[in-house]
VEXRO-158507 format. One line per field, with one value per residue: residue in three letters; x, y, z of N, C-alpha, C in turn; residue number from 1. Coordinates in steps of 0.2 Angstrom, whole numbers, plus 5000, padded with zeros to 4 digits. Layout:
BEGIN
res = (Ala|...)
nx = (X|...)
ny = (Y|...)
nz = (Z|...)
cax = (X|...)
cay = (Y|...)
caz = (Z|...)
cx = (X|...)
cy = (Y|...)
cz = (Z|...)
n = (NUM|...)
//
This chain:
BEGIN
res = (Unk|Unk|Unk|Unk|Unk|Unk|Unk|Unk|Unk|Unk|Unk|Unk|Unk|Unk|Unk|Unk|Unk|Unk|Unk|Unk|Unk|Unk|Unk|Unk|Unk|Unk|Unk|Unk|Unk|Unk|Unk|Unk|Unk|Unk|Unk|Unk|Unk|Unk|Unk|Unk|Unk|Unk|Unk|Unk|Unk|Unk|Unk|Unk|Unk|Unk|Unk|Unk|Unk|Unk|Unk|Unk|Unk|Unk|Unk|Unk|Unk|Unk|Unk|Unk|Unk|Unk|Unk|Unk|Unk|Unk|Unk|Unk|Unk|Unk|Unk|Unk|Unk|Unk|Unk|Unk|Unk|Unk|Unk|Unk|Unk|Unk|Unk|Unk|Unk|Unk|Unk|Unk|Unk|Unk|Unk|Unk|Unk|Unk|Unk|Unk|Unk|Unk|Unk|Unk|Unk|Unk|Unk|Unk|Unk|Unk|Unk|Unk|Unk|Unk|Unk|Unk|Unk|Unk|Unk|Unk|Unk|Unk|Unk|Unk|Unk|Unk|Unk|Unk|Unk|Unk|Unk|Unk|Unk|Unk|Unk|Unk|Unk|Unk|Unk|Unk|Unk|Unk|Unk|Unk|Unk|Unk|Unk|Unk|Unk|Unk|Unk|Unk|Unk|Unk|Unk|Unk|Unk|Unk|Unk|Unk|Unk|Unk|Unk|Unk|Unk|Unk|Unk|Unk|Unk|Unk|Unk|Unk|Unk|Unk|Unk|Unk|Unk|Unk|Unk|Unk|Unk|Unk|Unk|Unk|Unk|Unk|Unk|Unk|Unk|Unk|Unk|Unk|Unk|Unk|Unk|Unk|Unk|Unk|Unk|Unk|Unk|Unk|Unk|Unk|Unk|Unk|Unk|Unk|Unk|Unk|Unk|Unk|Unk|Unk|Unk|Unk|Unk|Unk|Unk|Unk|Unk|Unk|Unk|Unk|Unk|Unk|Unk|Unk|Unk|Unk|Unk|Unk|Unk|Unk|Unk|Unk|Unk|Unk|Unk|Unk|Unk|Unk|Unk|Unk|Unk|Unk|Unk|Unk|Unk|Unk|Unk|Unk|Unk|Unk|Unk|Unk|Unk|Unk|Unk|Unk|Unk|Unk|Unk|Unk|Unk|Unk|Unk|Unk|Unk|Unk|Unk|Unk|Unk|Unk|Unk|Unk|Unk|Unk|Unk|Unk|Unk|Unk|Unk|Unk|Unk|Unk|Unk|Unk|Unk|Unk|Unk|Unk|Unk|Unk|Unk|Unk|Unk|Unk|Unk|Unk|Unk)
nx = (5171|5157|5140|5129|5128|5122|5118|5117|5103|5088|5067|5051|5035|5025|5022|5028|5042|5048|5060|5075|5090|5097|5113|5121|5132|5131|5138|5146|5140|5138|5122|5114|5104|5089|5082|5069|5055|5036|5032|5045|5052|5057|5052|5054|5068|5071|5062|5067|5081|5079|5073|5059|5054|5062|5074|5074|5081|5104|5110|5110|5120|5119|5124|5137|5133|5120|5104|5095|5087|5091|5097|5088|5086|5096|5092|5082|5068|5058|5042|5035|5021|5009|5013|5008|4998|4980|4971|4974|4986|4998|5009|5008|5008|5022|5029|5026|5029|5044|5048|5047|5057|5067|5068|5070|5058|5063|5072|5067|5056|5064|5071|5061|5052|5063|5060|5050|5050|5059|5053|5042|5032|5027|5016|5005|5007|4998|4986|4976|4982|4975|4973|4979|4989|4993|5006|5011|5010|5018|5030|5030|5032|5045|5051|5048|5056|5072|5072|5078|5089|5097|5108|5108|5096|5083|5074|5057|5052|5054|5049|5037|5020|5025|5031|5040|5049|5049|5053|5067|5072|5070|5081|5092|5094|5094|5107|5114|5115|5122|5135|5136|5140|5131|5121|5112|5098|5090|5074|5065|5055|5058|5069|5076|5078|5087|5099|5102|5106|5111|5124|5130|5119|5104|5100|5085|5073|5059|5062|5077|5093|5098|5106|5121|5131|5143|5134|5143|5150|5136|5130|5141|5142|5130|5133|5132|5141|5143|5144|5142|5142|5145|5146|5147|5152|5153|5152|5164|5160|5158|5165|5179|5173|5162|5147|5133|5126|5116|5102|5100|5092|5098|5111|5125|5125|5134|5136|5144|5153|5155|5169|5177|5186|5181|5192|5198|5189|5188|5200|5202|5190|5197|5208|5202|5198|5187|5180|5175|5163|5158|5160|5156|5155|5142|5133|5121|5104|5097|5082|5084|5091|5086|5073|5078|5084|5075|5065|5073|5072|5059|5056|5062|5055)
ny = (4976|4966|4975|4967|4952|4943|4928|4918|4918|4909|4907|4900|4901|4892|4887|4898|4905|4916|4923|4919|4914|4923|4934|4946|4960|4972|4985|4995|5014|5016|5021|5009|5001|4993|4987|4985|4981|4980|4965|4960|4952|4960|4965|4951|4946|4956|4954|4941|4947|4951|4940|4938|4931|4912|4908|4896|4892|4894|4909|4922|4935|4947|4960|4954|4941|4929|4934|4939|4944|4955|4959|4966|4977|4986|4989|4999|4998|5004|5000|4999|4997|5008|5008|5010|5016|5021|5027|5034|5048|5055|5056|5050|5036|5039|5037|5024|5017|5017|5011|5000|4998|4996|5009|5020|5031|5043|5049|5043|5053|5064|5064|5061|5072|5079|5079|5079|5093|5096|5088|5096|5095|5097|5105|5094|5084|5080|5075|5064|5049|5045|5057|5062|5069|5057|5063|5069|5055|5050|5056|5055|5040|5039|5044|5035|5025|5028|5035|5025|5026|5017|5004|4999|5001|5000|5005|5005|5014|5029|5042|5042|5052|5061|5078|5090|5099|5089|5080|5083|5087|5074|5067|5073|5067|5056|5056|5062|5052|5043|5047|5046|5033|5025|5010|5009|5002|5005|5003|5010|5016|5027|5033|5042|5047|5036|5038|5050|5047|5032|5024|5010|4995|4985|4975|4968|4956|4946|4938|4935|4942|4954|4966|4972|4980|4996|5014|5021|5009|5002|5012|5014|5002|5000|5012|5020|5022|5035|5056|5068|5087|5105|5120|5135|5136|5132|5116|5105|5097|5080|5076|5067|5047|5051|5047|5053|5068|5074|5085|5092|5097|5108|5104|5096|5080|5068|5054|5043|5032|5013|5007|5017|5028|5039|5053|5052|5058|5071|5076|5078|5087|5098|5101|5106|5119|5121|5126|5121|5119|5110|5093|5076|5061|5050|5045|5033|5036|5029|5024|5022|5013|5003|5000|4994|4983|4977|4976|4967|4955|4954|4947|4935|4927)
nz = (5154|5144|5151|5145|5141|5124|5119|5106|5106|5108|5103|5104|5099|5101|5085|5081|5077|5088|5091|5085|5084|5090|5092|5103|5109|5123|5129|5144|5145|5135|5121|5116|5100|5099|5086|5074|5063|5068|5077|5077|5084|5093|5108|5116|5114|5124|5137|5138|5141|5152|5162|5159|5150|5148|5137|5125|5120|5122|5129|5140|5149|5163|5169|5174|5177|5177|5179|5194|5209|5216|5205|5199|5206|5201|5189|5174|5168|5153|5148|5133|5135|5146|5163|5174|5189|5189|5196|5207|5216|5205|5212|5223|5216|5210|5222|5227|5218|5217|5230|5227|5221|5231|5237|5250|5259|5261|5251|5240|5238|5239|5225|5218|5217|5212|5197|5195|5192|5184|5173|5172|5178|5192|5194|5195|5203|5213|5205|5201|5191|5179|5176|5169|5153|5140|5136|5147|5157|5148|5153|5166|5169|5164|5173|5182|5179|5183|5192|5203|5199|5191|5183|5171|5160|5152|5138|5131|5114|5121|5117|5114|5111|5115|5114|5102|5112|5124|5121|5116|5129|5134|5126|5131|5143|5142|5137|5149|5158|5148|5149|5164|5163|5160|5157|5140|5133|5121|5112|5096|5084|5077|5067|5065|5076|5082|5076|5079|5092|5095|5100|5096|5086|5084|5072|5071|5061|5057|5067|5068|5070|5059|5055|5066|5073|5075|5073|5061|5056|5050|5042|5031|5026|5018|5009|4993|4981|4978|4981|4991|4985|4986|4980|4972|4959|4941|4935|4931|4912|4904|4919|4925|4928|4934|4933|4932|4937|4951|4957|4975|4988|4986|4986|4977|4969|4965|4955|4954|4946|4945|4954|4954|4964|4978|4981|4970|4960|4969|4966|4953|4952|4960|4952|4941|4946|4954|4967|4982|4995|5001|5002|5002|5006|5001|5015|5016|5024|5040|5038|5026|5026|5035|5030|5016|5022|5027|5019|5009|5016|5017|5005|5004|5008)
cax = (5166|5151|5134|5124|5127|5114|5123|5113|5095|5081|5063|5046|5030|5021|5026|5030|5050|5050|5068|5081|5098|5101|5119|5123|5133|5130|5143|5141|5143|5133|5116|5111|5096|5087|5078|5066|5048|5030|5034|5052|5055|5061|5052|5053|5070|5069|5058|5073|5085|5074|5071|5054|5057|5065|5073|5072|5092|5105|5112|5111|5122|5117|5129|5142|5131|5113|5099|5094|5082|5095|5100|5084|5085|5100|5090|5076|5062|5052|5041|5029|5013|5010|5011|5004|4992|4979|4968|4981|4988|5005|5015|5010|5010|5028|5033|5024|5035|5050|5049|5049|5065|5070|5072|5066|5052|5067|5074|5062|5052|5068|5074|5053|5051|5068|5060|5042|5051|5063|5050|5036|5025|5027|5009|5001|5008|4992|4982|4977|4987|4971|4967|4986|4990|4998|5013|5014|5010|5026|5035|5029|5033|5051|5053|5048|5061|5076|5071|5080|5098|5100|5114|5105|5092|5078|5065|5054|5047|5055|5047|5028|5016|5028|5033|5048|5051|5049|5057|5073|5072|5071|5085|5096|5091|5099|5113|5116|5113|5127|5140|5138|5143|5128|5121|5105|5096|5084|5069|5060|5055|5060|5077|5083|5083|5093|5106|5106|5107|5114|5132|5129|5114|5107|5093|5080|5067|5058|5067|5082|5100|5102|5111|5123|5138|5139|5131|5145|5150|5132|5131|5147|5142|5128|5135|5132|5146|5140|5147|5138|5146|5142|5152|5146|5155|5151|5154|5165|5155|5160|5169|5177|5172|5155|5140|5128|5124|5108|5102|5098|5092|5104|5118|5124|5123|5139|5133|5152|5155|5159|5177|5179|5186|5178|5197|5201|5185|5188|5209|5199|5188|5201|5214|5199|5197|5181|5178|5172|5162|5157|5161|5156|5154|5133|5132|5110|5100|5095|5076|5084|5093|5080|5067|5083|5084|5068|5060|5074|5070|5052|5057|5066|5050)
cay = (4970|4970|4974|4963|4948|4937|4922|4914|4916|4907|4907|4899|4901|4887|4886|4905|4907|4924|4924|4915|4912|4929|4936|4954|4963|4980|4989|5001|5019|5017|5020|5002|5003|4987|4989|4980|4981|4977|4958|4956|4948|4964|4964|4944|4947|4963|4951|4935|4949|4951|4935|4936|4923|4906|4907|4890|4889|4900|4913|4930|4937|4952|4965|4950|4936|4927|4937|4937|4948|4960|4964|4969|4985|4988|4989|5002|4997|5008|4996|5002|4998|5012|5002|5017|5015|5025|5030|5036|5053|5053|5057|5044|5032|5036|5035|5017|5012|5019|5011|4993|4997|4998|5017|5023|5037|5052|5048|5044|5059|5072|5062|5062|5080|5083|5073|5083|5099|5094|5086|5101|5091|5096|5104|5091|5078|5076|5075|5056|5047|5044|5064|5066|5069|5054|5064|5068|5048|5045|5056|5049|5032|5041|5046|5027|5021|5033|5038|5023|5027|5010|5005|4998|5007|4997|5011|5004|5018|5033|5047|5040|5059|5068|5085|5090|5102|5085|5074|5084|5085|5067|5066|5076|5065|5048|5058|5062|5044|5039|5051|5042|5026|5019|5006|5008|5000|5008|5004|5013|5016|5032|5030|5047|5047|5033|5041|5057|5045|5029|5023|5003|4994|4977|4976|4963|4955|4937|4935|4934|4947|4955|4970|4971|4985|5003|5016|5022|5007|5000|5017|5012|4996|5001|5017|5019|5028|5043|5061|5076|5093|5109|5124|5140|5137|5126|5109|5105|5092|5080|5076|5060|5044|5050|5045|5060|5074|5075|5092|5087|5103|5116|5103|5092|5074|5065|5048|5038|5027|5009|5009|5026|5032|5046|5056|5055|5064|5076|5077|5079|5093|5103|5101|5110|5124|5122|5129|5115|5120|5103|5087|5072|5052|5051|5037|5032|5036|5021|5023|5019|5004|4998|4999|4989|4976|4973|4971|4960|4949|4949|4946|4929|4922)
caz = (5153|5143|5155|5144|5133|5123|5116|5101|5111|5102|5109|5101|5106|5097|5077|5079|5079|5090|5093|5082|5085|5092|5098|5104|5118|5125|5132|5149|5143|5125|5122|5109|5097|5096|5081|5069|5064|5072|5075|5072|5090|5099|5115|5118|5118|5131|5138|5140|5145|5159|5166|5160|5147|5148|5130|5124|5118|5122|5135|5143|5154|5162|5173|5177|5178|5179|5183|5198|5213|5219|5200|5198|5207|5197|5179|5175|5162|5152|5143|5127|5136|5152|5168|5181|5192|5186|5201|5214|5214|5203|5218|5229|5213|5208|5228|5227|5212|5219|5235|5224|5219|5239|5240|5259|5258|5262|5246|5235|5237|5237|5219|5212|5217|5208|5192|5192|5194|5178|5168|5173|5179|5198|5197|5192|5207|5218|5202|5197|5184|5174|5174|5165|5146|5137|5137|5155|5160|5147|5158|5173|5167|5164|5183|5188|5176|5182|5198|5207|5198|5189|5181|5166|5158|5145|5136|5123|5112|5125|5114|5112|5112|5118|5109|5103|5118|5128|5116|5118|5138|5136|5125|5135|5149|5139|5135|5155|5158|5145|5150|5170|5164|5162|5149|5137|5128|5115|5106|5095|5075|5076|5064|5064|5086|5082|5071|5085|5100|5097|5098|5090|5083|5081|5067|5070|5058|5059|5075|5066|5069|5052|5056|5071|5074|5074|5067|5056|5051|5046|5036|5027|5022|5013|5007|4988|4977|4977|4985|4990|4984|4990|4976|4969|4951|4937|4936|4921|4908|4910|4924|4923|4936|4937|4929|4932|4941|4954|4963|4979|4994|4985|4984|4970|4972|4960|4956|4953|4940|4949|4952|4955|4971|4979|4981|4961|4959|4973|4965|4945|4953|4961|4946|4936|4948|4955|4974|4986|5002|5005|4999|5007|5004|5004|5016|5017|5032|5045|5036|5020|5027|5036|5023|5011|5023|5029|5010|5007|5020|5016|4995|5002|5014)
cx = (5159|5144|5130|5128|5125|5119|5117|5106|5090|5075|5056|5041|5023|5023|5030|5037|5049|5058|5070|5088|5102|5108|5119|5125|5130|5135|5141|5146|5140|5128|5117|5105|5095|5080|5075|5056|5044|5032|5038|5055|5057|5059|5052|5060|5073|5067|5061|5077|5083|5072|5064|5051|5059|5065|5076|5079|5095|5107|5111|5115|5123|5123|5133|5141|5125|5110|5096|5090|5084|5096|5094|5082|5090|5096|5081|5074|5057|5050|5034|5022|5014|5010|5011|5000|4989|4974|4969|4984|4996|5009|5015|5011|5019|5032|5032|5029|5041|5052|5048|5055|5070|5073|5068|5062|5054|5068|5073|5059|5057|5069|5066|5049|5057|5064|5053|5044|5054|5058|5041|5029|5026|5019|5003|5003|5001|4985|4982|4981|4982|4969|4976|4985|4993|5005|5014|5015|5016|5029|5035|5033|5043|5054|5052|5056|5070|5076|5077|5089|5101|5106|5112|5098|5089|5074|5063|5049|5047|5049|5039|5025|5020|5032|5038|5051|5054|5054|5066|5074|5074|5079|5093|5099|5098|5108|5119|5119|5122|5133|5143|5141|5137|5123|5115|5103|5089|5080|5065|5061|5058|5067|5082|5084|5088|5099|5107|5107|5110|5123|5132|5122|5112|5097|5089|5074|5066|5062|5074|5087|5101|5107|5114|5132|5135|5137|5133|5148|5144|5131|5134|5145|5138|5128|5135|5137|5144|5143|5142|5144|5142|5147|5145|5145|5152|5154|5156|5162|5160|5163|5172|5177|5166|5148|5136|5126|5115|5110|5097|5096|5097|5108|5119|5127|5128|5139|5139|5150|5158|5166|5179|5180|5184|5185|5199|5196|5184|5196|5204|5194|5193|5206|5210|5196|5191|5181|5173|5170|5161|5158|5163|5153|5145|5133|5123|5108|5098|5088|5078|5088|5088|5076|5071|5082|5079|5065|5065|5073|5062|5053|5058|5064|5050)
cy = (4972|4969|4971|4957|4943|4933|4916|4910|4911|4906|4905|4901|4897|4884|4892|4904|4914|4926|4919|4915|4921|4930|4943|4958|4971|4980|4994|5008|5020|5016|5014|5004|4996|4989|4983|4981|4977|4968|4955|4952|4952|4962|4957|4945|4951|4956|4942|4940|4951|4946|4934|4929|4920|4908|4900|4885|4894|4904|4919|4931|4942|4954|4959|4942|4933|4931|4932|4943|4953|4965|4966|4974|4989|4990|4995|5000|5000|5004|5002|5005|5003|5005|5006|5014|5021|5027|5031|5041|5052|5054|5053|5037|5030|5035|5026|5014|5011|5016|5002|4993|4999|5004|5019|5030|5044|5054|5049|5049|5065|5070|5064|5070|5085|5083|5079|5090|5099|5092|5091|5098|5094|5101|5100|5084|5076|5077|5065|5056|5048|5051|5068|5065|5063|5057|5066|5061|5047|5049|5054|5043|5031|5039|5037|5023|5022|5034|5033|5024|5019|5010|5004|5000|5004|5001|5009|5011|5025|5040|5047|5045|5061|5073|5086|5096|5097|5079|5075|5083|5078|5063|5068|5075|5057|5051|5058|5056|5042|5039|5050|5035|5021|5015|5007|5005|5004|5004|5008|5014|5021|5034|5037|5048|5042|5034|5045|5052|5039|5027|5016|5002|4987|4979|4968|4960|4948|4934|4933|4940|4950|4960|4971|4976|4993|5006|5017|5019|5002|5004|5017|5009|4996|5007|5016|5023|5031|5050|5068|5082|5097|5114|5128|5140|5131|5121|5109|5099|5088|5078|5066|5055|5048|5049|5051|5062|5074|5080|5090|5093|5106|5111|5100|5085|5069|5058|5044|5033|5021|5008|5014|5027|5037|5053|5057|5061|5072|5078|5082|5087|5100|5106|5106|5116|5126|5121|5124|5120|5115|5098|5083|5064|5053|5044|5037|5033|5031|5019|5020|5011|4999|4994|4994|4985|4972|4971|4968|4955|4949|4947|4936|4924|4917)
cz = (5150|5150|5152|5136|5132|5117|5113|5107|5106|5108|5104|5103|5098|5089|5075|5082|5082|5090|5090|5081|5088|5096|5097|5109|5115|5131|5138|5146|5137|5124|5113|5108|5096|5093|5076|5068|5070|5070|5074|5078|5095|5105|5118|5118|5122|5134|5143|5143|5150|5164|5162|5157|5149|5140|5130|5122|5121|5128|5137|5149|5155|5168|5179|5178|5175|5180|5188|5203|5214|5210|5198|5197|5205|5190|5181|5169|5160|5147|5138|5131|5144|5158|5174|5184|5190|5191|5207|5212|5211|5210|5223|5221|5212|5216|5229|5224|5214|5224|5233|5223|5225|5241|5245|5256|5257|5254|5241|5232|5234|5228|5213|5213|5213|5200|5190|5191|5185|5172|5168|5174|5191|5201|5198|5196|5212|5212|5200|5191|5179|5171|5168|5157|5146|5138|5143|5157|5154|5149|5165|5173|5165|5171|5187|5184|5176|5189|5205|5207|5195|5183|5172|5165|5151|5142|5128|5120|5117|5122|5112|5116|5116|5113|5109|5109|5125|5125|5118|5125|5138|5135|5129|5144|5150|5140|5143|5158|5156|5149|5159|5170|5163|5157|5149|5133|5126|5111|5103|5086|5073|5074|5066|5073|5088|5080|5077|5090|5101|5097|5092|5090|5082|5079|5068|5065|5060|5064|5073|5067|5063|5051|5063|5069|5076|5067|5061|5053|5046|5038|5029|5024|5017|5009|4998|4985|4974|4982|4984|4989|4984|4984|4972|4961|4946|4936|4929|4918|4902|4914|4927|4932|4936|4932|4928|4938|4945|4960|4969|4986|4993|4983|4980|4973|4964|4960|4953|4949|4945|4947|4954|4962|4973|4979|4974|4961|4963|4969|4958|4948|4957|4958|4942|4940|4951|4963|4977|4992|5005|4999|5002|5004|5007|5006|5019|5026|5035|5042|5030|5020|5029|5032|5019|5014|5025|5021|5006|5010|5021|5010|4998|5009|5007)
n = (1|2|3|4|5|6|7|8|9|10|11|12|13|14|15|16|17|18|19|20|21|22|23|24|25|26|27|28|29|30|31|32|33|34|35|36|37|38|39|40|41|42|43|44|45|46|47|48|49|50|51|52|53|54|55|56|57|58|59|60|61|62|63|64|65|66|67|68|69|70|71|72|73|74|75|76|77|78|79|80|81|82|83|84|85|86|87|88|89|90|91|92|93|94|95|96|97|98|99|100|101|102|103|104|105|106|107|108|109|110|111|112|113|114|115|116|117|118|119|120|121|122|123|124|125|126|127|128|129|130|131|132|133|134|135|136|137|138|139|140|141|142|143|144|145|146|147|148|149|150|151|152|153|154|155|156|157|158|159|160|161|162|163|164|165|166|167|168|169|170|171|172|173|174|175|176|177|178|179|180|181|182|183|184|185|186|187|188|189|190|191|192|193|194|195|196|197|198|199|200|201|202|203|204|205|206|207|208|209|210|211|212|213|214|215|216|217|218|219|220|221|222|223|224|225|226|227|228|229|230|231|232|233|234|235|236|237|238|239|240|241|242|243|244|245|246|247|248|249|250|251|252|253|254|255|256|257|258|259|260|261|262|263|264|265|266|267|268|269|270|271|272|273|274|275|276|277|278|279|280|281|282|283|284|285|286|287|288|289|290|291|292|293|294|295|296|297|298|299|300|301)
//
């Protein structure tokens, strides 16, 4: 059963359509990317799948039902903006946090002492929040969102100032996460942590769903014909079913004639005795889709 699903939400906020007819499950066991630029409605609805909205049409059904007080301390949220307290030493803060999410003081502490020790922050607990780096306060802000063992798992912007030493930790953190069972949802602009980290994807612009599946078959869809090869020998000229040749980081970049299969041309190059190390269908990166979809959905304001 899915742990979340938003059933054609809509949501205004005066003549501004924030949300527009939204649908989209999330599955438990798969990290989801809810993507779309500054504006596109993401957090409004994060925001309805939280209760915090009333959306204005529309449904959500969160881990089996309605949200409600108890499923609360089931769901952790890491929102964009910090939500610290910033003049109280981190260790009594994230015991403060922890202890909204009804964990008793024994438990809390042994789980936020596992978390500073993990996240190398354990010199730095009886230091105020205010006296911490940005990227320590977004690991802190980890630890309150984790810390209670929730079943669903919201993080807008997870990797905001943090290095790629912490970037990874953090990833290796979601991954953990998945691999217990437990549903996530992802925001963030960062296209290629979505390609390493997600399983499905729903693209958002103008508060409207434009893209919605997974990764591999978004990729496919707009997948141009074209094939990377990877060969030592010369290419014979030319080669039929392809249009022309681009060198692309060392490889060669075979721009297919429409119609053309990509296996004729892999049969045509192996008939003519040309040593393949690689050859592969070029399907675009998530920044090349995005950029496509989003600047045709501005062209057709």
């Amino acid at each position: 059963m899915a742990s979340i699903i938003v059933d054609h939400i809509s949501k205004s906020f005066g003549t501004l359509k924030a949300v527009n007819d939204v649908s989209f499950e999330v599955q438990p066991g798969e990290i989801f990317g809810l993507l779309g630029p500054n504006g596109a409605g993401k957090t409004t609805a994060i925001r309805i799948i939280l209760d915090i909205f009333k959306p204005d049409s529309g449904t959500v059904n969160i881990l089996g039902g309605k949200m409600d007080e108890q499923k609360k301390n089931r769901i952790g949220y890491l929102p964009e903006e910090r939500g610290l307290y910033q003049d109280i030493p981190l260790d009594r803060c994230l015991s403060y946090l922890a202890s909204l999410k009804g964990l008793d003081t024994a438990t809390s502490n042994k789980r936020i002492d596992e978390y500073l020790e993990r996240f190398d922050l354990a010199s730095a607990k009886k230091k105020k929040v205010k006296e911490l780096s940005k990227g320590m306060q977004q690991k802190a802000q980890l630890i309150t969102t984790l810390v209670h063992q929730p079943e669903l798992i919201i993080i807008d912007e997870p990797f905001s100032a943090l290095d790629p030493v912490n970037t990874q930790m953090v990833k290796d953190l979601l991954r953990e996460q998945r691999e217990q069972g437990k549903t996530i949802i992802m925001c963030t602009h960062q296209m290629h942590q979505v390609e390493e980290l997600c399983d499905r994807l729903v693209l958002i612009d103008q508060g409207k769903a434009l893209l919605y599946g997974s990764l591999t078959d978004v990729r496919k869809k707009f997948a141009k014909p074209s094939v990377f090869i990877t060969t030592g020998d010369k290419l014979p000229d030319p080669i039929k079913g392809v249009g022309s040749v681009e060198k692309v980081n060392g490889d060669l970049l075979l721009h297919l004639i429409n119609g053309t299969e990509p296996n004729d041309v892999l049969k045509t190059l192996v008939s003519k005795g040309v040593g393949l190390d690689r050859f592969e269908i070029a399907l675009p990166t998530l920044d090349e889709i995005f950029i496509e979809v989003v600047k045709k959905q501005e062209g057709s304001r």
